[in-house]
LOTI-196963 format. One record per atom (N, C-alpha, C): residue in three letters; x, y, z. Coordinates in nm, 4 decimals, always signed. Each point is the difference from the previous one (the first is absolute). Layout:
// residues N
{code: ala | x: X | y: Y | z: Z}
...
This chain:
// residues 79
{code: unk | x: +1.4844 | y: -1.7971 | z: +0.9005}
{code: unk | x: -0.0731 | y: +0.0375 | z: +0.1195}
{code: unk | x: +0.0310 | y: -0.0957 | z: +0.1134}
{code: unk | x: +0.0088 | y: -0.1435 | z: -0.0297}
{code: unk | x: +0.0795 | y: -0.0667 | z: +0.1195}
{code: unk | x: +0.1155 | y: +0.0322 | z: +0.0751}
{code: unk | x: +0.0634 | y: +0.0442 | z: -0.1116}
{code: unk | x: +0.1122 | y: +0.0488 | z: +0.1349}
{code: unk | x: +0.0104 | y: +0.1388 | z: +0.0913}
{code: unk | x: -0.1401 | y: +0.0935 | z: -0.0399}
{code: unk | x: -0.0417 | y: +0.0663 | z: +0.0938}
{code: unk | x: -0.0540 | y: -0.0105 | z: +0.1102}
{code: unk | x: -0.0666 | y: -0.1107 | z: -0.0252}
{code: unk | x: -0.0442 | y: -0.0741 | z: +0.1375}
{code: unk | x: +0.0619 | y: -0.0732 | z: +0.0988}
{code: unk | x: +0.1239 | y: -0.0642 | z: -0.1106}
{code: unk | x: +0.0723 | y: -0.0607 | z: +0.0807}
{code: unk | x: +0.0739 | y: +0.0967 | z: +0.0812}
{code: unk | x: +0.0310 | y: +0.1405 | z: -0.0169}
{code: unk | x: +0.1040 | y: +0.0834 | z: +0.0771}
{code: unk | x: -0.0918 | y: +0.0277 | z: +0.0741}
{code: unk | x: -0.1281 | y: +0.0365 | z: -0.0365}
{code: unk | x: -0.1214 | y: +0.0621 | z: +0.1210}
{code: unk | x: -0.0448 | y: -0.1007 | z: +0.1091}
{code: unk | x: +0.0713 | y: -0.1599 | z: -0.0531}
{code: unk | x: -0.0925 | y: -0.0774 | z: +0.1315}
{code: unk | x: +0.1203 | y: +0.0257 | z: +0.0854}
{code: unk | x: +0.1891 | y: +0.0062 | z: -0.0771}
{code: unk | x: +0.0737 | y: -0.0248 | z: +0.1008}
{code: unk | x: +0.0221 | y: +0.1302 | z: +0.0780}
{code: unk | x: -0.0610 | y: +0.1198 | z: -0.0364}
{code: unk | x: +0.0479 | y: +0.1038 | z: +0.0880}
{code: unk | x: -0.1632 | y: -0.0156 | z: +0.1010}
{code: unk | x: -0.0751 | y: -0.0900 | z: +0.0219}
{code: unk | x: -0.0877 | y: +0.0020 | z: +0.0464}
{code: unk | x: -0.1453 | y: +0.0769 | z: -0.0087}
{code: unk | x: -0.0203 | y: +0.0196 | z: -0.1023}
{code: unk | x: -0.0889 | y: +0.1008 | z: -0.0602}
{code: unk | x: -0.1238 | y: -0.0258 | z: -0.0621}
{code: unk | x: -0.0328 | y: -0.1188 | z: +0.0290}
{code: unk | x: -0.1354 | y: -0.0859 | z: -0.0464}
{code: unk | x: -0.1106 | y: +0.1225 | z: +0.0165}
{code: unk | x: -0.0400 | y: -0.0052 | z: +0.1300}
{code: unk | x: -0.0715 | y: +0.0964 | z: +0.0197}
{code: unk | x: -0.0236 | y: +0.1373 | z: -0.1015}
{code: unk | x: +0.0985 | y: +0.0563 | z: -0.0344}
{code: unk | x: +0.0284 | y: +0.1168 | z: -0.0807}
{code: unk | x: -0.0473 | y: -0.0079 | z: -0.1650}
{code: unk | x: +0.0665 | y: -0.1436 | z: +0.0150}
{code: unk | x: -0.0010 | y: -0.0800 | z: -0.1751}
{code: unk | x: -0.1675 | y: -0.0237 | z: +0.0054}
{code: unk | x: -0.0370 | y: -0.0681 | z: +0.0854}
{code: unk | x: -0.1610 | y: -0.0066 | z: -0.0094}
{code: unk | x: -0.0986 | y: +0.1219 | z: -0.0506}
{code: unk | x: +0.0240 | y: +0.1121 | z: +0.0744}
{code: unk | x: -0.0894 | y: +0.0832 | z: +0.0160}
{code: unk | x: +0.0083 | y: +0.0494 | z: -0.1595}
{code: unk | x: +0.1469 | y: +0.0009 | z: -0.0681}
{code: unk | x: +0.0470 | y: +0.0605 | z: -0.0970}
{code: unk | x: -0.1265 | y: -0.0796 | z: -0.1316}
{code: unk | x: +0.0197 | y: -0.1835 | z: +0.0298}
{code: unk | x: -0.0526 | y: -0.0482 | z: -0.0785}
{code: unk | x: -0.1234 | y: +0.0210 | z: +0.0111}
{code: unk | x: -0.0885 | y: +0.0397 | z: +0.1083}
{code: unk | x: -0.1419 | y: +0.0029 | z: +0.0053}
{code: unk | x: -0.0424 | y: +0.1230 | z: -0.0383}
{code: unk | x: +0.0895 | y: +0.1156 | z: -0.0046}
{code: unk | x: -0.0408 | y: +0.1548 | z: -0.0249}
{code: unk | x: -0.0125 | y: -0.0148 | z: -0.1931}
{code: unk | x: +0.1385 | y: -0.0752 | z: -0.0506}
{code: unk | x: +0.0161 | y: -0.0004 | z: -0.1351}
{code: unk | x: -0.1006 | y: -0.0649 | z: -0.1091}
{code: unk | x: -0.0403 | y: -0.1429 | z: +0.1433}
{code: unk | x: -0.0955 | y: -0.0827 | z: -0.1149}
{code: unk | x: -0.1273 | y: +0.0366 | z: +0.0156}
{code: unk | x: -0.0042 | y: +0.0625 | z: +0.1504}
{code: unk | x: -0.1596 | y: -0.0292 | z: +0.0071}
{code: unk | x: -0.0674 | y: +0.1667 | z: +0.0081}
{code: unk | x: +0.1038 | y: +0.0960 | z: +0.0511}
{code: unk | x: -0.0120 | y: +0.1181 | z: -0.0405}
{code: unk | x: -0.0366 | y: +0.0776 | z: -0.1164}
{code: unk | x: +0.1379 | y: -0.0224 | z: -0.0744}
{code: unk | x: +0.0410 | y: +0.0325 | z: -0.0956}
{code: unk | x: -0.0755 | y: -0.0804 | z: -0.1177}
{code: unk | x: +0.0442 | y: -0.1229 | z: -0.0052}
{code: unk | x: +0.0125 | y: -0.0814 | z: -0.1316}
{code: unk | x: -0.1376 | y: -0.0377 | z: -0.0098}
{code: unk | x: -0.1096 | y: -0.0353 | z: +0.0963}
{code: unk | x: -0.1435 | y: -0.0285 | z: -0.0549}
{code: unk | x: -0.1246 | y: +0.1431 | z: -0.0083}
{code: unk | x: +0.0448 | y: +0.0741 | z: +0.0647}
{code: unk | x: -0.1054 | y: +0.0973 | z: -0.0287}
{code: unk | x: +0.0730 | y: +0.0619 | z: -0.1503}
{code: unk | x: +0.1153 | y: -0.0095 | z: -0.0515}
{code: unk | x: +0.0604 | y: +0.0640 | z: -0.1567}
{code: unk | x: -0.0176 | y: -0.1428 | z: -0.1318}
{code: unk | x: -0.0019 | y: -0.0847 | z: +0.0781}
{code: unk | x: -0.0477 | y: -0.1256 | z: -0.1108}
{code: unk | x: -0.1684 | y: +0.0323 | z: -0.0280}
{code: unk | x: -0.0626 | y: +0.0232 | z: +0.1003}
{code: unk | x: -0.1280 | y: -0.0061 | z: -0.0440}
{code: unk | x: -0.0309 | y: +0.1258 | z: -0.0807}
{code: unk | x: +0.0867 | y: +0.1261 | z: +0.0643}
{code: unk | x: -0.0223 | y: +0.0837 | z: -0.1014}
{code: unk | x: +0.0756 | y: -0.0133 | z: -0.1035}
{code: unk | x: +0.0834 | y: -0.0850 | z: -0.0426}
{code: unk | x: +0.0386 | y: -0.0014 | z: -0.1530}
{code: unk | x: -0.0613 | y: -0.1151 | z: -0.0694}
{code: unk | x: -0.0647 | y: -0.0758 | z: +0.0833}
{code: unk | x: -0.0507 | y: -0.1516 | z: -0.0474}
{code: unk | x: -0.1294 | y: +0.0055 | z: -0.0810}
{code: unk | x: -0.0938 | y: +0.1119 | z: +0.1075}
{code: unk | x: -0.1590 | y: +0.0080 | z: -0.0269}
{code: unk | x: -0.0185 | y: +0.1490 | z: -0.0394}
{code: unk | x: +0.0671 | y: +0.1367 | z: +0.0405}
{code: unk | x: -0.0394 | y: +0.1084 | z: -0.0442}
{code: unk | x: +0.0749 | y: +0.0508 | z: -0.0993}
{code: unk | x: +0.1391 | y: -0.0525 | z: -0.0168}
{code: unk | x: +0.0738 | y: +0.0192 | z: -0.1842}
{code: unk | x: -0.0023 | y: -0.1147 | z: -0.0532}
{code: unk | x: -0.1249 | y: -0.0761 | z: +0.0129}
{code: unk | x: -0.0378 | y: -0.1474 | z: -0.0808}
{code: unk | x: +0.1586 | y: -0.0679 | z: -0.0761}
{code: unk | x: +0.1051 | y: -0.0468 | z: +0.1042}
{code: unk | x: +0.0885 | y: -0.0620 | z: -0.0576}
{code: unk | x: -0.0033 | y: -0.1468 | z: +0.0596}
{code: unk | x: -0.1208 | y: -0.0174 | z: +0.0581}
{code: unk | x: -0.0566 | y: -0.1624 | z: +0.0383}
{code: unk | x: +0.1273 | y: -0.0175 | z: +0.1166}
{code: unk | x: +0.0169 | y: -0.1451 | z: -0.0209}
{code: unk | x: +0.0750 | y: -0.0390 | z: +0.1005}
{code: unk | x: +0.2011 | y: -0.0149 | z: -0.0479}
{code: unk | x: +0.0080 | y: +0.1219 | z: -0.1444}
{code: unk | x: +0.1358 | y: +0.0481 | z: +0.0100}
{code: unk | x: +0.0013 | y: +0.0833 | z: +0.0776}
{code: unk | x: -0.0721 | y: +0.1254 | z: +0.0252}
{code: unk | x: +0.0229 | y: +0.0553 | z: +0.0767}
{code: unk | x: +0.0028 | y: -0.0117 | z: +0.1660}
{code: unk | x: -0.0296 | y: -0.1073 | z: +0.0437}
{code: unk | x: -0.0140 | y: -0.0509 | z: +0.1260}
{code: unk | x: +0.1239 | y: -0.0743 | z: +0.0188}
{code: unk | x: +0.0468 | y: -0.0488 | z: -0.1139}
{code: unk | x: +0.1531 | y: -0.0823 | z: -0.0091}
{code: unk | x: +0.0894 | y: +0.1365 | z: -0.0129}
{code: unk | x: +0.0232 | y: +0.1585 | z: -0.0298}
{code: unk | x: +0.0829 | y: +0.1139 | z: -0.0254}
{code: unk | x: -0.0024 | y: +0.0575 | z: +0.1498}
{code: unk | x: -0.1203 | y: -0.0275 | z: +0.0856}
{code: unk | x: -0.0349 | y: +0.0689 | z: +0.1043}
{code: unk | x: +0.1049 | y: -0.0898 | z: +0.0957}
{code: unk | x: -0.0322 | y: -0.1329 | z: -0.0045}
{code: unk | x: +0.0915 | y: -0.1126 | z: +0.0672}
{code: unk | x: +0.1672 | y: +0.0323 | z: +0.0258}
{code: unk | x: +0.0233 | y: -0.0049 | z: -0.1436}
{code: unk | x: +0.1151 | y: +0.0215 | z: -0.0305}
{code: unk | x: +0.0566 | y: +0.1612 | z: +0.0491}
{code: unk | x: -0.0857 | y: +0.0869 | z: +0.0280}
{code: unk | x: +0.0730 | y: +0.1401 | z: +0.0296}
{code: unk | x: -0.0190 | y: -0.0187 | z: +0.1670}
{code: unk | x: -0.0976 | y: -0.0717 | z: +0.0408}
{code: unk | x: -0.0285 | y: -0.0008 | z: +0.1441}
{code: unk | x: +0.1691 | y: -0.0867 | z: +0.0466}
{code: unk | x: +0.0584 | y: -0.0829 | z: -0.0777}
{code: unk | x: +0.1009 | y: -0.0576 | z: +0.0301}
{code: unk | x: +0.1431 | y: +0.0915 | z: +0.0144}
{code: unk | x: -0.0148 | y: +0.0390 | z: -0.1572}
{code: unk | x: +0.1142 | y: +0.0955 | z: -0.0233}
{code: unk | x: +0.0071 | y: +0.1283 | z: +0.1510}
{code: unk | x: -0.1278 | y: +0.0347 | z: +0.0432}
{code: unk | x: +0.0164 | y: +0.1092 | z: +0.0899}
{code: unk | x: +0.0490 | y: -0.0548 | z: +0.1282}
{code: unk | x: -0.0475 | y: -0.1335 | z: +0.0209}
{code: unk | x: +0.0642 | y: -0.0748 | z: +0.1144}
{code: unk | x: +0.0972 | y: -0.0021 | z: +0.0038}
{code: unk | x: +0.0785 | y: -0.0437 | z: -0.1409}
{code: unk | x: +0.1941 | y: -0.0516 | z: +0.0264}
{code: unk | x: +0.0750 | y: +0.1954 | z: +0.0206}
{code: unk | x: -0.0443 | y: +0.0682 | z: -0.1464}
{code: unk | x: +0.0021 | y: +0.1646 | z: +0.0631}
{code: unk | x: -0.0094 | y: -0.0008 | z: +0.1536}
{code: unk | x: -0.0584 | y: -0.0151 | z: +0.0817}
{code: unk | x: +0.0028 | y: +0.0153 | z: +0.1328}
{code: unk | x: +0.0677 | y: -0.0619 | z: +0.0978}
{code: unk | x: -0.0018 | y: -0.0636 | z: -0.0539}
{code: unk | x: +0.1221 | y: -0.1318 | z: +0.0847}
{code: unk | x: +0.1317 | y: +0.0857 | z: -0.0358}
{code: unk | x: +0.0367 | y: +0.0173 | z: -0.1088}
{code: unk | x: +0.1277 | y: +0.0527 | z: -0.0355}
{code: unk | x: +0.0148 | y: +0.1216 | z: +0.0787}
{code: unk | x: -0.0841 | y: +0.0791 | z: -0.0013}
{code: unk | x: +0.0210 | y: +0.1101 | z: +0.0772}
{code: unk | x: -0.0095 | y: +0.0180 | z: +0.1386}
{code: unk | x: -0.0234 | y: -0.0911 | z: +0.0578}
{code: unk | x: +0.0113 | y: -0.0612 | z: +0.1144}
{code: unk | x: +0.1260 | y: -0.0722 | z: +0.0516}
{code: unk | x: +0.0567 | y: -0.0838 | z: -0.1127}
{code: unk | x: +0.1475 | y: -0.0645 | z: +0.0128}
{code: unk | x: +0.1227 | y: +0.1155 | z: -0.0133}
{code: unk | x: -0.0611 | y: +0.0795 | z: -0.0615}
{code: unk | x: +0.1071 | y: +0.1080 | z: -0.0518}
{code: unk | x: -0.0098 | y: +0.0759 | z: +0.0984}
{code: unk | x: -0.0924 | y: +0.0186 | z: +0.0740}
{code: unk | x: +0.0532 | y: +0.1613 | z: +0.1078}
{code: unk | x: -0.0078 | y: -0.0883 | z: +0.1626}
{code: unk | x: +0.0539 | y: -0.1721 | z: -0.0191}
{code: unk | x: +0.0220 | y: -0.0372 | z: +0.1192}
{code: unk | x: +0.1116 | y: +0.0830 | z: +0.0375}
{code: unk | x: +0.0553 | y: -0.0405 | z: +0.1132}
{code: unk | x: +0.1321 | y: +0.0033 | z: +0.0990}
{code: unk | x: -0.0080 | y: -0.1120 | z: -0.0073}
{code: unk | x: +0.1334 | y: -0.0663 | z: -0.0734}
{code: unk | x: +0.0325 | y: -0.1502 | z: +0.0088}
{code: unk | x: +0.0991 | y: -0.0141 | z: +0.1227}
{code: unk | x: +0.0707 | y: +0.1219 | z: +0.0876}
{code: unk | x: +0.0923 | y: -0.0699 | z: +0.0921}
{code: unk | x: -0.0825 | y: +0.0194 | z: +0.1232}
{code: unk | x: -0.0853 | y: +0.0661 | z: +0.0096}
{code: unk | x: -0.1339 | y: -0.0205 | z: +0.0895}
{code: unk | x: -0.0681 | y: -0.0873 | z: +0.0151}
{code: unk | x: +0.0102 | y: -0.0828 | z: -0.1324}
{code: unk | x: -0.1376 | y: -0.1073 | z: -0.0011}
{code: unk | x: +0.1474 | y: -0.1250 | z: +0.0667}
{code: unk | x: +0.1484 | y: +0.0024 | z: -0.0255}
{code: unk | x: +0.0926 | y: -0.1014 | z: +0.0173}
{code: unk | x: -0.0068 | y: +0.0278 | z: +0.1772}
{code: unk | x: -0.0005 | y: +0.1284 | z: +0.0228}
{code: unk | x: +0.0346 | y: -0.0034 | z: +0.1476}
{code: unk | x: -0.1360 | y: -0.0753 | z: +0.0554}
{code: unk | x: -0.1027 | y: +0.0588 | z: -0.0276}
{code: unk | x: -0.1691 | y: -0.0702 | z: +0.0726}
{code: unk | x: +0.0352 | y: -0.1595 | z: -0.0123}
{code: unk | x: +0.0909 | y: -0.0736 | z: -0.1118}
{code: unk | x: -0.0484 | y: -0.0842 | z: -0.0182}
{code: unk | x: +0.1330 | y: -0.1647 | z: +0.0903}
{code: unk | x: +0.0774 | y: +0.1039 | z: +0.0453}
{code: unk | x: +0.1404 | y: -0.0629 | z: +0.0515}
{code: unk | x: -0.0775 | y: +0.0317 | z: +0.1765}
């Protein structure tokens, strides 16, 4: 996952990368931890499965984001 970030800080994309991480962890990943944590009683594994998928959907998104750039678009913006 670092070196997704690292391509997302250099094409300038913090902003983008942020929103991604706040939709995944705080969206996504804590309202599905609590429901797998406290309402399919898997305690705090399931809050660690919720974590872990809130991540996996992040780098998924990043990728699909890196993949349908224009990289000689992002070279021309950036010359």
């Amino acid at each position: 996952m670092r070196h997704l970030v690292a391509i997302a800080i250099g094409a300038r994309w913090q902003f983008l990368v942020a929103f991604v991480n706040f939709g995944c962890y705080y969206v996504f990943g804590l309202p599905f931890g609590a429901l797998l944590g406290y309402k399919f009683n898997l305690g705090v594994q399931g809050i660690w499965y919720a974590t872990l998928d809130g991540s996996l959907l992040q780098t998924i998104i990043v990728f699909v984001i890196i993949g349908r750039t224009n990289w000689n678009k992002e070279v021309t913006k950036a010359l």
